[in-house]
Backbone as a ProteinNet text record, in pm:
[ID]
protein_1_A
[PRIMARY]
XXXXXXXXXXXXXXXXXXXXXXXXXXXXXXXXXXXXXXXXXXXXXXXXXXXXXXXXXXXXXXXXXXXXXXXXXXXXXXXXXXXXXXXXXXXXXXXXXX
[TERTIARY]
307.7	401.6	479.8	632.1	690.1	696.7	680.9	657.9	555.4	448.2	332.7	307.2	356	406.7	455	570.8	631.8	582.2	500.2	366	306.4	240	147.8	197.2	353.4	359.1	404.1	423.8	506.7	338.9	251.3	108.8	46.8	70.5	28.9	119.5	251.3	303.3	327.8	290.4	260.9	78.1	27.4	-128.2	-108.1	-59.2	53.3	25.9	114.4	200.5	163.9	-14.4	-102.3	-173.1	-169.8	-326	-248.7	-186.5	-111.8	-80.9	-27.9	11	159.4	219.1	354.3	427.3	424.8	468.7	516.5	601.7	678	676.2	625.7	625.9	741.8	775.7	916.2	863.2	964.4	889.5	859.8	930.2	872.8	741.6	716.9	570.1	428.1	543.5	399.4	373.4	481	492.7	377.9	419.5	338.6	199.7	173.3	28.3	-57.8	9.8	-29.3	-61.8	20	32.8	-92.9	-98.1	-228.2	-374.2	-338.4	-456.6	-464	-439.9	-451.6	-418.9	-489.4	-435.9	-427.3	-360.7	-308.7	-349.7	-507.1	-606.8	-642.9	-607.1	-621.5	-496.7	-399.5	-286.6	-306	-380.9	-424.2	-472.2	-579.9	-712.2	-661.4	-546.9	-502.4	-430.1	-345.4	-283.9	-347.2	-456.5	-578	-598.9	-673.1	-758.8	-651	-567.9	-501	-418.6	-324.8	-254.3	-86.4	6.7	104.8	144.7	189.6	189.9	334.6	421.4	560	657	782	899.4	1023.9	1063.9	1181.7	1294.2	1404.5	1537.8	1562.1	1587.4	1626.9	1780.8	1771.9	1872.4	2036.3	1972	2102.6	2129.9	2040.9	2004.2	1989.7	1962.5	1969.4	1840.4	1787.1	1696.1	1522.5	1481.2	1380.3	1252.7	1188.1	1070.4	938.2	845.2	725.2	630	546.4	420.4	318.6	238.8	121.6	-3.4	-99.9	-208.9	-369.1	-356.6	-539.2	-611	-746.2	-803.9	-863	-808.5	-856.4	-968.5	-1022.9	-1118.7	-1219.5	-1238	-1296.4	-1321.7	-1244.7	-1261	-1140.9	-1095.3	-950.1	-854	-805.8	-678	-538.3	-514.9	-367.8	-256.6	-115.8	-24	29.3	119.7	240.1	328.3	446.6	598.6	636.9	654	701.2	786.2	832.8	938.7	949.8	1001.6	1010.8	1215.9	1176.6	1357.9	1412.8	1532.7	1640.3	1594.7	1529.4	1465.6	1353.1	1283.2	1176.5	1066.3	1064.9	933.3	913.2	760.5	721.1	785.7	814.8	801.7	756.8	684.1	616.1	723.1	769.2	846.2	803	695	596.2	487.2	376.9	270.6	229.4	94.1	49.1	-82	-135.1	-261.4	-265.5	-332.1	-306.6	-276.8
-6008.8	-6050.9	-6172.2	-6199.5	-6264	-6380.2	-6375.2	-6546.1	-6593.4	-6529.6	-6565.7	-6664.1	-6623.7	-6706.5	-6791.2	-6803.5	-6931.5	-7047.9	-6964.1	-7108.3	-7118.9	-7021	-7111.4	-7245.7	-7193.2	-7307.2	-7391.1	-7391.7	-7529.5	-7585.5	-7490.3	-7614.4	-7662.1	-7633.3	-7717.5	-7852.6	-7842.1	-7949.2	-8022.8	-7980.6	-8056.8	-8110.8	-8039.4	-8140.3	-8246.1	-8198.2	-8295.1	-8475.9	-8414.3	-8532.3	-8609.8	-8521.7	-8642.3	-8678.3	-8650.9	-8686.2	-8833.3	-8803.1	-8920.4	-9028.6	-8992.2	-9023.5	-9081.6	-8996.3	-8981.4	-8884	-8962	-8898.7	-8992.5	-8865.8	-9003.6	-8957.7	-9042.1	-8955.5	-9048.7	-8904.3	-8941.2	-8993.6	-9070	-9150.7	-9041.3	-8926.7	-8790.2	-8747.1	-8761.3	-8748.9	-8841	-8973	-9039.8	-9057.5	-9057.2	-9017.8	-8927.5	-8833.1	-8694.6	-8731.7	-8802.8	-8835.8	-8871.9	-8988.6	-9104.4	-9002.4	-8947.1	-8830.8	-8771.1	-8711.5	-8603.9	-8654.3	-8808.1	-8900.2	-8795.8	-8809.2	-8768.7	-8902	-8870.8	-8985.5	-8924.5	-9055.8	-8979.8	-8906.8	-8947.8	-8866.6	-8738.5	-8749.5	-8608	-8498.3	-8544.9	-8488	-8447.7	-8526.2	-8523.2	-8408.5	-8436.5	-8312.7	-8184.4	-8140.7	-8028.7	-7993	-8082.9	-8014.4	-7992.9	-8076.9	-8004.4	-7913.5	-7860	-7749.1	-7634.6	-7687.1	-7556	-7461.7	-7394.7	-7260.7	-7277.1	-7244.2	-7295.5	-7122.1	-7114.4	-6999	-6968.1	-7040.4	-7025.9	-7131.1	-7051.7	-7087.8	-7091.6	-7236.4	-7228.5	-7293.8	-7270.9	-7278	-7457.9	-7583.2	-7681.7	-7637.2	-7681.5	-7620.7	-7736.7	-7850.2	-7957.2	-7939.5	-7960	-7967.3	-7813.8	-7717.4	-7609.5	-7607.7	-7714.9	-7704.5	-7616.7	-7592.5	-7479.1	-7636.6	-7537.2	-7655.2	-7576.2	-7593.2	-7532.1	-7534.1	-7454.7	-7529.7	-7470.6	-7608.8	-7603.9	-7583.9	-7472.2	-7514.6	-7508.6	-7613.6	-7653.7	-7720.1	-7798.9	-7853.6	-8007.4	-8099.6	-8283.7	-8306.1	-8414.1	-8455.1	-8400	-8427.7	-8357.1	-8237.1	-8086.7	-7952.5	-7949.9	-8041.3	-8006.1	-7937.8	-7836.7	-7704	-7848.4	-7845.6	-7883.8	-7869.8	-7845.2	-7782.6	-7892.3	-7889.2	-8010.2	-7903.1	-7943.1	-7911.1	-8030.4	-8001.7	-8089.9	-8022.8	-8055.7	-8044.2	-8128.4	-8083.5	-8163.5	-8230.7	-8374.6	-8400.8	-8405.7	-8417.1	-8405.2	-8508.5	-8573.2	-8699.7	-8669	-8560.6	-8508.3	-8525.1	-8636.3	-8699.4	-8567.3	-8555.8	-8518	-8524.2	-8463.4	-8580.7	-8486.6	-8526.8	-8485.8	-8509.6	-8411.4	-8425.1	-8397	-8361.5	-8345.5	-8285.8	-8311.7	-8299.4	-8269.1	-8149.4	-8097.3	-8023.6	-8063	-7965.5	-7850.2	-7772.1	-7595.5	-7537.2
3443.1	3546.5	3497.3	3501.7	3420.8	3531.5	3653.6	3732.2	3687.5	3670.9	3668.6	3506	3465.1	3304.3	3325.6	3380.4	3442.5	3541.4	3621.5	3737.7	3616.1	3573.5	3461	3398.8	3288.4	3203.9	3299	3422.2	3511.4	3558.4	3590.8	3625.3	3533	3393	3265.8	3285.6	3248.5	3287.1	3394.8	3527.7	3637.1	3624.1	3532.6	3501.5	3402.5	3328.6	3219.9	3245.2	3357.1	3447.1	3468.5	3528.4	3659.1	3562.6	3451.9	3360.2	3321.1	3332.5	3229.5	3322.7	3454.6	3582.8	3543.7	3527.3	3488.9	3578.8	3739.6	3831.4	3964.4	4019.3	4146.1	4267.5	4373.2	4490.4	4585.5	4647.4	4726.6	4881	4922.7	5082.7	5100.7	5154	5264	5230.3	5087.5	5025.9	5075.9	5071.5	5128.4	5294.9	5332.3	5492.4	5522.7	5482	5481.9	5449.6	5314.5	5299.3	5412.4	5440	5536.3	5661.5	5759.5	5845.2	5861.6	5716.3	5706.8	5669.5	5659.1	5596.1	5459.1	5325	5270.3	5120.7	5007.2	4910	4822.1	4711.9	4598.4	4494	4531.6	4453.6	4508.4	4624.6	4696.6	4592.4	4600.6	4589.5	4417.1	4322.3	4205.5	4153.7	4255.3	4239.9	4270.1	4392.8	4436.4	4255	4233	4106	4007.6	3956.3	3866.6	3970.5	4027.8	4049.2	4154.8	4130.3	4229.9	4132.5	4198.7	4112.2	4170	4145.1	4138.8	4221.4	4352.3	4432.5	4444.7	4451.3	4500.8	4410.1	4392.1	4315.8	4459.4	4447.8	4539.6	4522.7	4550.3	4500.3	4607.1	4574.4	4654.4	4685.2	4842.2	4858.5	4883.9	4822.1	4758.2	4657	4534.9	4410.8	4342.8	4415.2	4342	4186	4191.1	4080.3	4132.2	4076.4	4083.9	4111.5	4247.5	4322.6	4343.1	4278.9	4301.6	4335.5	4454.2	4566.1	4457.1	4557.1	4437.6	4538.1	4549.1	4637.6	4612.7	4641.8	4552.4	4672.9	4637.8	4735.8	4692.1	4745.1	4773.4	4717.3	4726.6	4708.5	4801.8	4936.3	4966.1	5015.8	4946	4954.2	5064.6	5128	5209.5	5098.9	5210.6	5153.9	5178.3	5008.5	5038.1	4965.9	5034.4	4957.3	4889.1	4765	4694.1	4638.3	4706.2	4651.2	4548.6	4401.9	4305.1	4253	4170.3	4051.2	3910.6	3860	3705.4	3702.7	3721.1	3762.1	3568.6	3608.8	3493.9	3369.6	3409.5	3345	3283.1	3330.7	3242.8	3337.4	3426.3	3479.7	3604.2	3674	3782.8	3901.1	4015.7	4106.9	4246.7	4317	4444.2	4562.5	4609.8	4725.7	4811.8	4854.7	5031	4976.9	5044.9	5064.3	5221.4	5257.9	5353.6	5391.3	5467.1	5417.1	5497.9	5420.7	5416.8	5356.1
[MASK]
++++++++++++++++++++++++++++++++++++++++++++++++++++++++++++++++++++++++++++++++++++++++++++++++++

């Protein structure tokens, strides 16, 4: 399956990211954290251990945004919409759990 090649190599480099912690989270991101009581290690752990489910088109930017859904620290289901910006770096644009 030729998406499936593509989540792959985008959740290598979205693990990349966090290992290194070479990543940026946007206010709506931490809004959202805060909201869901959720931290950044939560948000960490989902991208190590989760699978990269959905490819979506931003619809300002037109650049390709991909949910990520894994589970927190503690076994909470939670989603992250990131992207890789023009700059090369990560960056987390919302976070949610479920």
């Amino acid at each position: 399956m030729a998406g499936g090649s593509v989540f792959e190599r985008m959740l290598r480099r979205f693990r990349d990211h966090v290992r290194r912690g070479d990543y940026l989270l946007t206010i709506h991101a931490d809004e959202e954290m805060d909201a869901d009581e959720l931290t950044g290690f939560d948000v960490e752990a989902a991208i190590l251990n989760g699978q990269v489910v959905e490819r979506q088109r931003d619809h300002a930017t037109r650049e390709a945004k991909y949910v990520v859904r894994g589970k927190g620290l503690h076994g909470q289901r939670i989603g992250v919409v990131a992207k890789i910006s023009p700059t090369g770096r990560m960056v987390v644009l919302t976070v949610y759990r479920g």
